[in-house]
C-alpha positions in Angstrom: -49.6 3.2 2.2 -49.6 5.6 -1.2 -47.9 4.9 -4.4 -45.0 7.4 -3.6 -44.1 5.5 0.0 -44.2 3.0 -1.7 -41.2 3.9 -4.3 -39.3 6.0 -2.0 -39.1 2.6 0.6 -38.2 0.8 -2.8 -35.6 3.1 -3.8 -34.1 2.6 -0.3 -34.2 -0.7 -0.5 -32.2 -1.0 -3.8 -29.9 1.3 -2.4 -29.0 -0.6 0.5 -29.1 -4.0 -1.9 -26.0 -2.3 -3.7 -24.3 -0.8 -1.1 -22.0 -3.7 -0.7 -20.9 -3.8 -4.0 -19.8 0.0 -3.9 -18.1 -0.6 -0.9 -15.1 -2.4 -2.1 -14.6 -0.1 -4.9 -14.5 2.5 -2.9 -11.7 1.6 -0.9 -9.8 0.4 -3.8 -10.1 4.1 -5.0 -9.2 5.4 -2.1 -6.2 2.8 -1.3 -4.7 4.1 -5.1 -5.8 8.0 -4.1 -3.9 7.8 -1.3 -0.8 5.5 -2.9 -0.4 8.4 -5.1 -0.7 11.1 -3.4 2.6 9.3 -0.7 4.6 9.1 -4.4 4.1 12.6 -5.1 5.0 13.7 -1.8 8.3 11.3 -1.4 9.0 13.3 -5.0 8.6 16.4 -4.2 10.7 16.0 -0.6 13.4 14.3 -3.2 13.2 17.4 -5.6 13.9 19.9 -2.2 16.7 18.0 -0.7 18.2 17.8 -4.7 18.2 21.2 -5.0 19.1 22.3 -1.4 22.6 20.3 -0.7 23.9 21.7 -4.4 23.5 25.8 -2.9 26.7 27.5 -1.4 25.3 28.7 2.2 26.9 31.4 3.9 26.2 32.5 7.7 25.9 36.3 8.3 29.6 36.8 8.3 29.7 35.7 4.8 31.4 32.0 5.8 30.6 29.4 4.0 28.3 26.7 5.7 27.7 23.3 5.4 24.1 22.0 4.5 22.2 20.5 7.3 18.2 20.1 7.8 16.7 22.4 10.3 16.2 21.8 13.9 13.2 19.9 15.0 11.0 23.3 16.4 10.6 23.4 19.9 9.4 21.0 22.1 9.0 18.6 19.1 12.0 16.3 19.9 12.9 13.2 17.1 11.0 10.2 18.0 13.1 7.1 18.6 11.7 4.6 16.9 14.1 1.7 17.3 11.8 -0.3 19.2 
C-alpha cells in the first residue's frame, strides 16, 4: 500500500471517528433554523391579516364589504381536523 492510501484511508477514518459528534449539532442547528424561520412566518401572516381587516372594501358597485379570507381554491376543501 503507498504512503498516499495510506493518509487518504486515515483521513476517512478520522472523518467517520467525528461524524457522531457533528451529528447532534447539526440537528440542533437545524431544529433553531427551522424554529425561526415558523416565527417569522406566524409574523408575517399576523402583519397581513393587521393590515387587511383595517381597509374599507367595496364590491364593483362601489358597496361596501365586509372583510373575509378567500375561498379555499378549488378542489382544495378545509380539512377537518377534529379528530
Amino acid at each position: 500500500m503507498s504512503p498516499r492510501s495510506k493518509i487518504i484511508i486515515a483521513s476517512i477514518v478520522g472523518v467517520l471517528a467525528l461524524a457522531p459528534f457533528a451529528a447532534p449539532s447539526l440537528q440542533a442547528y437545524r431544529r433553531r433554523a427551522k424554529a425561526s424561520e415558523a416565527s417569522e412566518m406566524l409574523d408575517l401572516l399576523k402583519k397581513g391579516a393587521a393590515s387587511y381587516y383595517p381597509t374599507p372594501r367595496t364590491n364593483a358597485l362601489g358597496a361596501p364589504v365586509d372583510c373575509q379570507f378567500p375561498a379555499p381554491a378549488a378542489g382544495h376543501a378545509p380539512q377537518d381536523n377534529a379528530a
